[in-house]
N, C-alpha and C positions, 0 to 999 in steps of 0.2 A: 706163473712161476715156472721156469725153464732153468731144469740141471743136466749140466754133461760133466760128465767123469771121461778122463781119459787118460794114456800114459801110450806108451809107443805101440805095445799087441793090445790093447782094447781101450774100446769105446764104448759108451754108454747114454746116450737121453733121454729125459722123462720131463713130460711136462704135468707139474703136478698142482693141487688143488690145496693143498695146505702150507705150511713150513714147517709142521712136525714131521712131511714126510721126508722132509729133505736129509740126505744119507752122504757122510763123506767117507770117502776110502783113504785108506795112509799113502800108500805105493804110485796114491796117482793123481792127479791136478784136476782140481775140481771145482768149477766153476758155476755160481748158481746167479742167474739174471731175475731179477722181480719188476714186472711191470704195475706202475699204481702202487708211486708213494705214500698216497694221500689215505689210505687204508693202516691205520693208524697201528690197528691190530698186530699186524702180518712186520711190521716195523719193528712193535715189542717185540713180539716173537722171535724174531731176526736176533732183535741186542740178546736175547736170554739162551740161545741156541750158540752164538757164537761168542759171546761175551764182551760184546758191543758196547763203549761207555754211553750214560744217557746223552751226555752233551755234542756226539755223534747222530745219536739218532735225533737229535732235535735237527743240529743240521742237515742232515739227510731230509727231512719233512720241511724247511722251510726252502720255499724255491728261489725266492732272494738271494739267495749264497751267493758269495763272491766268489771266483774259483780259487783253491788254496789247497795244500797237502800239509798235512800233519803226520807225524810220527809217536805211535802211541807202544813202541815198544815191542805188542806180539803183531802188529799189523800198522799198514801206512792207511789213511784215509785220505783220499783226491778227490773233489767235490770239481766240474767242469760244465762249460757249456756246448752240449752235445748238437752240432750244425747238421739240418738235413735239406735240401734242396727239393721244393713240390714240381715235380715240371709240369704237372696238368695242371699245377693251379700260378704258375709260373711266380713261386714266392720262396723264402728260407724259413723256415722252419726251426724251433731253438727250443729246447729243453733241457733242464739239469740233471747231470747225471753223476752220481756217488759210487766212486771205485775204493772198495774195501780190500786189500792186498797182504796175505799172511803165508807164512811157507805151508799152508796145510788147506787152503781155499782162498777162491775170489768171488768178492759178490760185487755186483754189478744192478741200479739198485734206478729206476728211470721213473719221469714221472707217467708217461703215455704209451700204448701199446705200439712196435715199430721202434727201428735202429736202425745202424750201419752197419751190424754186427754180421751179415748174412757172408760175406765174404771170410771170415774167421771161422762160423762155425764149418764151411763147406772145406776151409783146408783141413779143422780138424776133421770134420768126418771122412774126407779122405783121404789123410795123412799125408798132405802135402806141405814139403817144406819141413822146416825143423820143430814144428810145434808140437806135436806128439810127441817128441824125447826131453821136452823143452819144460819148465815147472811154474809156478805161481809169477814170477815174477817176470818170464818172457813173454804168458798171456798179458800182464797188464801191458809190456812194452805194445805188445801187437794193437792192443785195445785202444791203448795212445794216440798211436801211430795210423788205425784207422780213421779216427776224430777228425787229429788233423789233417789227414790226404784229404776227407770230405770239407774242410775248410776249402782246400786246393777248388774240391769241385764244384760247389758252390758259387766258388768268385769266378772261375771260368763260365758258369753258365749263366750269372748276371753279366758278368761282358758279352756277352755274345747278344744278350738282350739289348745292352747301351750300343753294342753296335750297330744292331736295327734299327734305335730310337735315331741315332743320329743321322741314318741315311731317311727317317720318314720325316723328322722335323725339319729338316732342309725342305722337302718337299710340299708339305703344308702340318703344320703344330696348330694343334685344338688341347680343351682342357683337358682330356682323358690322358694326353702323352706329360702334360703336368703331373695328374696324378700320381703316375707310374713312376716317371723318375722320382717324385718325393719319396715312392715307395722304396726305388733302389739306396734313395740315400738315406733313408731310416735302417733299414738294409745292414750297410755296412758299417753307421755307427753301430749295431750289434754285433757283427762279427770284430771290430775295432773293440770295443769293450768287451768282447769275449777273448779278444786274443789276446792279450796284452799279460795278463791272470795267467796263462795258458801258457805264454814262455817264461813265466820266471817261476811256475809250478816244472817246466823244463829242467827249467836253468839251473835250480836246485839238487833235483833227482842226478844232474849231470855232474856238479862241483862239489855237492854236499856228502859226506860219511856219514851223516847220521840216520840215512834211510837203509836199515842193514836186511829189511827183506829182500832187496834186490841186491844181488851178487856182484863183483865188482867187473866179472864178465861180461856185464851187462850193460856195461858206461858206453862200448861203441854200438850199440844201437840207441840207447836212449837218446847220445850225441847225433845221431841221423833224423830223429825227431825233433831236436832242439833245432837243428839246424834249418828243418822243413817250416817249423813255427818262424823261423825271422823270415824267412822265404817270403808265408805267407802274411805278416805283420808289415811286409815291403809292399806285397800288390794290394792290400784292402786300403792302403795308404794313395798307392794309385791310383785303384778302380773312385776311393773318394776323391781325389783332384778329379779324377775324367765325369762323373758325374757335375760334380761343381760347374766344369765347364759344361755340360750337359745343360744344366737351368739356364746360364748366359746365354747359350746356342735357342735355345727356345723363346726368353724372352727378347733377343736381339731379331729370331725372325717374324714373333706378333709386333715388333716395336715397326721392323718394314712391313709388312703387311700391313697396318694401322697407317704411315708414314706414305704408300701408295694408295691405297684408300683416300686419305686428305688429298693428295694430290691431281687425282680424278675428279675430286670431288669441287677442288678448289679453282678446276680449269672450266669446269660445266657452270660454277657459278659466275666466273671473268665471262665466260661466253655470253651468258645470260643478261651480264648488266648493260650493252648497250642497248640490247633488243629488248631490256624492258622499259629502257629509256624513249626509244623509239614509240613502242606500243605506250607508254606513258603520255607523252606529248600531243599524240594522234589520238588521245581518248580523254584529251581535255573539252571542256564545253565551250568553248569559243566557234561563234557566227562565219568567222570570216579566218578561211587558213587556207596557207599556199596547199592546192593538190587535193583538197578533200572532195570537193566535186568531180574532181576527174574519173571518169569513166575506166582509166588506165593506173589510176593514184595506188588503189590497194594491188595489184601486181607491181608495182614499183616497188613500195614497200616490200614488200616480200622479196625482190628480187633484189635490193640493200642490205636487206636483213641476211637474205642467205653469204651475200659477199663478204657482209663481215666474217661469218661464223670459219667462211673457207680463209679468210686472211687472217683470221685469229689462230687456228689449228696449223697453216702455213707458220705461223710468225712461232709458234711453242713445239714444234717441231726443228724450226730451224737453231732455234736453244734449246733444243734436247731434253725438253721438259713434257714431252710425250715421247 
């Protein structure tokens, strides 16, 4: 459990071990993060400390949630899908995350330890920017608006990945580079299914008056994050056609691969069928055959055989079929 208090002359953090300790000050915006929703406890807690209705905290504990915002009056609840990009394990990463928003605190409420949030706390702790003067309902703006940048960053560093898959399976595609693209495109149905929730939990906060924790001063920033959500709802749109084309590209170059293979294969066997012909005819059991007594017969042979094999390669050569 991680709480900051802050306002424009002080700051304050504590990470602490219960939710009874948790302490709100009137004069100043206070934000309290809880990682491990699935601690059932610390959830009551929560609803009975802030007066949290039950049918919140239920959704808050089921991870299924669709993303959605409600308005319950003394607080907004936004339930969303929190994107984070592993690069050592070169995968995205999804968690649900409950933003509880009221003019007097914000909780912030995740299923697993780890965020994107490190960038916010280090402006406020060094009071960069306007969010130290700034109260409840500019931190969620910020909170928003980090989510979806990590959207941005996400699908920039799965492209950059399709753009290597594309320059390796030109060069040679085995199953592993299958894997991986199914991977990407598993991928971006999640971020596709997360975003979609995500702009019209936007689209509302932006058009809508009935969300009156957030001030009306606030409409041009939120309208910068609506804005960034269609952004990114356009390229997860692309990066999925570029993967599409990505499986085409892979199974068209095993389909040549497969397609040159036969045809090696199909030139060795033409080569092979008069000279089995030959060695056929020359390995029947008949008494009396032109050449087989000859002292000179089996270098002849041989010396037939090989003319074929140079006027068959000559002849599939000059049709372009080697």
């Amino acid at each position: 459990i991680e709480s900051i208090c802050f306002n424009e002359n002080n700051f304050q953090r504590s990470l602490l071990s219960s939710i009874r300790e948790i302490e709100t000050f009137p004069k100043m915006t206070n934000w309290i993060n809880l990682d491990g929703i699935h601690k059932i406890e610390h959830i009551h807690d929560i609803g009975k400390i802030f007066g949290i209705d039950n049918f919140i905290l239920e959704d808050i504990v089921n991870v299924k949630q669709r993303a959605k915002i409600e308005d319950r009056g003394e607080y907004v609840y936004i339930v969303l899908k929190m994107i984070r990009y592993i690069d050592d394990e070169k995968r995205i990463d999804t968690e649900q995350l409950s933003i509880i928003v009221s003019n007097n605190y914000l909780l912030t409420l995740q299923e697993n330890k780890g965020d994107v949030f490190d960038p916010i706390r280090e402006r406020i702790e060094n009071s960069i920017g306007k969010i130290r003067s700034k109260s409840h309902d500019f931190l969620a703006y910020t909170i928003l608006d980090i989510i979806v940048d990590n959207y941005l960053v996400a699908i920039e560093s799965v492209e950059d990945e399709i753009d290597k898959m594309e320059g390796k399976i030109i060069n040679s595609a085995n199953k592993k580079d299958l894997e991986k693209i199914l991977q990407m495109k598993q991928e971006f149905s999640i971020l596709k299914r997360s975003m979609i929730p995500t702009r019209e939990i936007m689209n509302k906060l932006v058009h809508s008056k009935e969300f009156g924790v957030f001030k009306d001063d606030m409409k041009v920033y939120l309208t910068d994050v609506y804005d960034h959500t269609l952004i990114v709802y356009e390229l997860v749109e692309n990066m999925s056609n570029r993967v599409t084309s990505l499986i085409e590209l892979y199974h068209s170059t095993i389909n040549s691969v497969i397609n040159d293979t036969m045809k090696v294969l199909t030139i060795i066997t033409t080569v092979f069928i008069p000279l089995s012909f030959l060695t056929g005819v020359y390995g029947m059991n008949f008494r009396y055959m032109p050449y087989l007594d000859s002292p000179q017969g089996y270098y002849w042979l041989i010396f037939i055989m090989f003319l074929i094999v140079i006027g068959m390669i000559y002849f599939f050569k000059r049709k372009k079929w080697l």
